[in-house]
Every structure is written in structure tokens, then in C-alpha cells.
C-alpha positions, 0 to 999 in steps of 0.5 A: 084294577079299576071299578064300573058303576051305573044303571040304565032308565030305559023306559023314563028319565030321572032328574040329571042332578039327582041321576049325577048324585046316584051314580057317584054314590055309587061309584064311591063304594068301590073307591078302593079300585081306582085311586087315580081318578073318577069321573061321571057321565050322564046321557039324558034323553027325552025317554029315558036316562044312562049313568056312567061311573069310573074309578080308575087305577091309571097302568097302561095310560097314565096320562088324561088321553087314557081317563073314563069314561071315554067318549069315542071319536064320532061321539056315539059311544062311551065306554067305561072299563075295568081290565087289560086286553092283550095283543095291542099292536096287532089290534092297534094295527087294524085301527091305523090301517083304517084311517084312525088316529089314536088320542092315547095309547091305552086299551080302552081306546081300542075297545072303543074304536073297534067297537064304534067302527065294526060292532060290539058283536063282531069285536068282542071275540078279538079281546083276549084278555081280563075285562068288563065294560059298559058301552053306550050307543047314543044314537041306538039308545043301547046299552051293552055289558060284557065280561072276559072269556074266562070271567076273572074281571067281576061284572054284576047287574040288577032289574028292579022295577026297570031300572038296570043296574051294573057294577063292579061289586055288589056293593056298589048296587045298594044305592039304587035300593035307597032305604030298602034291602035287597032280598035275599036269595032262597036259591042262592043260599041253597047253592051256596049250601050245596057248593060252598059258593054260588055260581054264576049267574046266581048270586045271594040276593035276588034280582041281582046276577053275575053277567056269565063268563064270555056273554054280553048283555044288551038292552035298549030304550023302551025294553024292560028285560035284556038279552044276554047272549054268548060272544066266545063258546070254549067248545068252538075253541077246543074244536078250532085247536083241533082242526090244527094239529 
């Protein structure tokens, strides 16, 4: 288990310091999921502003090859990552059999480079397995999250007043709310009274979701909503397995 914090000024820039201080208050709310380390990193442009925070809980790479958040091999992307993708040595393959030379042997890698080589669209289908990320592209100026098929690993992302927020846990939001609370949520608390729990993308404070189950959102520099759209759909599945019998 690990933990991802950050938020995203798409439209403005903030003062690096200050942006740098946010997002370790952020990334210290959820401490408790990444014991090993923890690191930040900033992208500042003329435009606008990412924040990027990792607590890491070191199991398939132990060593620094394996730290968050990673920047890829071209320096394009960075990613920061909470999960276990299964079946590395055939997805480890496909990079080898490109040209590529692994830094570590860790997942997050993997999800980098296949990201930066063949598109986060096109990658996504590929990691079976528990995940949430955050992925960077500094050339495009876009962000991406994105959560596992069956969403086990949690991902929650806010926009208040155009700031995109992301994290691992609620909790983990507060800090972009400064001395405010958030509101809660008049639908929430009726779901959870129907339900016994709120399902997602609803959560019990506005403004604030969960990214669905096998969805990536995307936003880019200069947008104020972003688009969040489906990578994996379990009838497609369910008629693929089929079509095999």
C-alpha cells in the first residue's frame, strides 16, 4: 500500500514554495501508507501549476530505482502510484522487445514507459491488477488519473473553484479547503440512508468523488471540468469470454 496526493491549477500558477508546502500537507495526512519514503514534485509553468506527492510502502522494488514520483526515460512524464499490476514479464517483454532499458524492476516503471511509448488510452486495458495513478504529461500539459477494473485501490478527486485535487483519502483533501470545511453532501446522506454506504462516484461532501471503477479521468491546461471516460466495460468481458468457449 502506498498513498497519492496532488492537485492540478489548470488555468493559474501558484507560488512554487507555497505549491511544494501544499502538497506535503497533503501528503502527510496519509503517512500511514507509506512508511519507506516520501517525496514531491512540482511542474511549474507560465500557465499553470501540478503537484505531486508520494508515501511509499517499498515491496516489489526496495531499492531508489523503484522511488516516486518517477519521471519517465524521455523526461515527459511523471507518475505517482498506489498498487500491484500483475503479469510483469510479459508486459516487462514488450518494453525489452522495444529497445527500452529498465532503471529498476518495479511496476511503476512499467506503467510509465508503456505509458510514455503507446498512450495511457491504449495501456490501460493491459494492467490487470489493483492501481490508482496520477500521470503527468509535460509536453500536452495533462493530467490523468486513473483506478483499477474493479476499483480496490481508492482514488478521490475534487474541483473547487478550479483547483483539481487527488488523493488516496479524503483526508488527504482538506488541506486545499485552508480554514474551510467542506460541505457536506445533501445526496450523499441520502444514499448512504438508502444504502448503508454511498456508492460511487458520490461521496458525503460535495464537490469531492470517487474516480469510478476502470475509468481515467483527463484534464488539460486551460480546461475547468474534466473528461472522465471508461478504459475496460465488464460486458465486453463477459462477451469476450464467451465468443471462447
Amino acid at each position: 500500500m502506498c498513498g497519492i496526493a496532488g492537485f492540478f491549477l489548470p488555468d493559474r500558477v501558484m507560488d512554487t514554495p507555497r505549491a511544494e508546502a501544499l502538497v506535503r500537507r497533503m501528503s502527510d495526512c496519509i503517512i500511514h501508507r507509506g512508511p519507506d519514503g516520501a517525496a514531491i514534485k512540482v511542474h511549474a509553468g507560465s500557465q499553470s501549476l501540478v503537484a505531486l506527492g508520494h508515501r511509499r510502502l517499498a515491496v516489489v522494488d526496495r531499492t531508489e530505482a523503484g522511488s516516486q514520483p518517477m519521471v519517465s526515460r524521455d523526461g515527459r512524464f511523471t507518475i505517482i502510484y498506489n498498487g500491484e499490476i500483475y503479469g510483469l514479464d510479459m508486459l516487462r517483454q514488450a518494453l525489452l522487445d522495444d529497445g527500452y532499458v529498465f532503471r529498476g524492476h518495479s511496476d511503476t516503471e512499467i506503467i510509465l514507459e508503456y505509458s510514455a511509448r503507446w498512450g495511457v488510452e491504449r495501456s490501460l486495458p493491459l494492467f490487470e491488477g489493483m492501481f490508482a495513478f496520477a500521470l503527468w504529461d509535460d509536453r500536452e500539459k495533462t493530467l490523468v488519473l486513473a483506478r483499477d477494473r474493479a476499483g480496490i485501490k481508492p482514488l478521490y478527486w475534487m474541483n473547487k473553484e478550479g483547483v483539481i485535487g487527488f488523493a488516496s483519502e479524503l483526508k488527504a483533501l482538506m488541506p486545499l479547503f485552508e480554514n474551510e470545511k467542506p460541505s457536506v453532501s445533501r445526496q450523499g446522506q441520502l444514499l448512504y440512508a438508502h444504502n448503508g454506504y454511498i456508492p460511487s462516484p458520490f461521496t458525503i461532501y460535495e464537490n469531492i468523488y470517487k474516480l469510478p471503477p476502470a475509468h481515467f479521468l483527463t484534464i488539460k491546461v486551460g480546461s475547468r471540468e474534466p473528461e472522465i471516460r471508461p478504459y475496460w466495460v465488464w460486458s465486453d468481458q463477459i462477451a469476450a469470454d464467451n465468443d471462447n468457449w
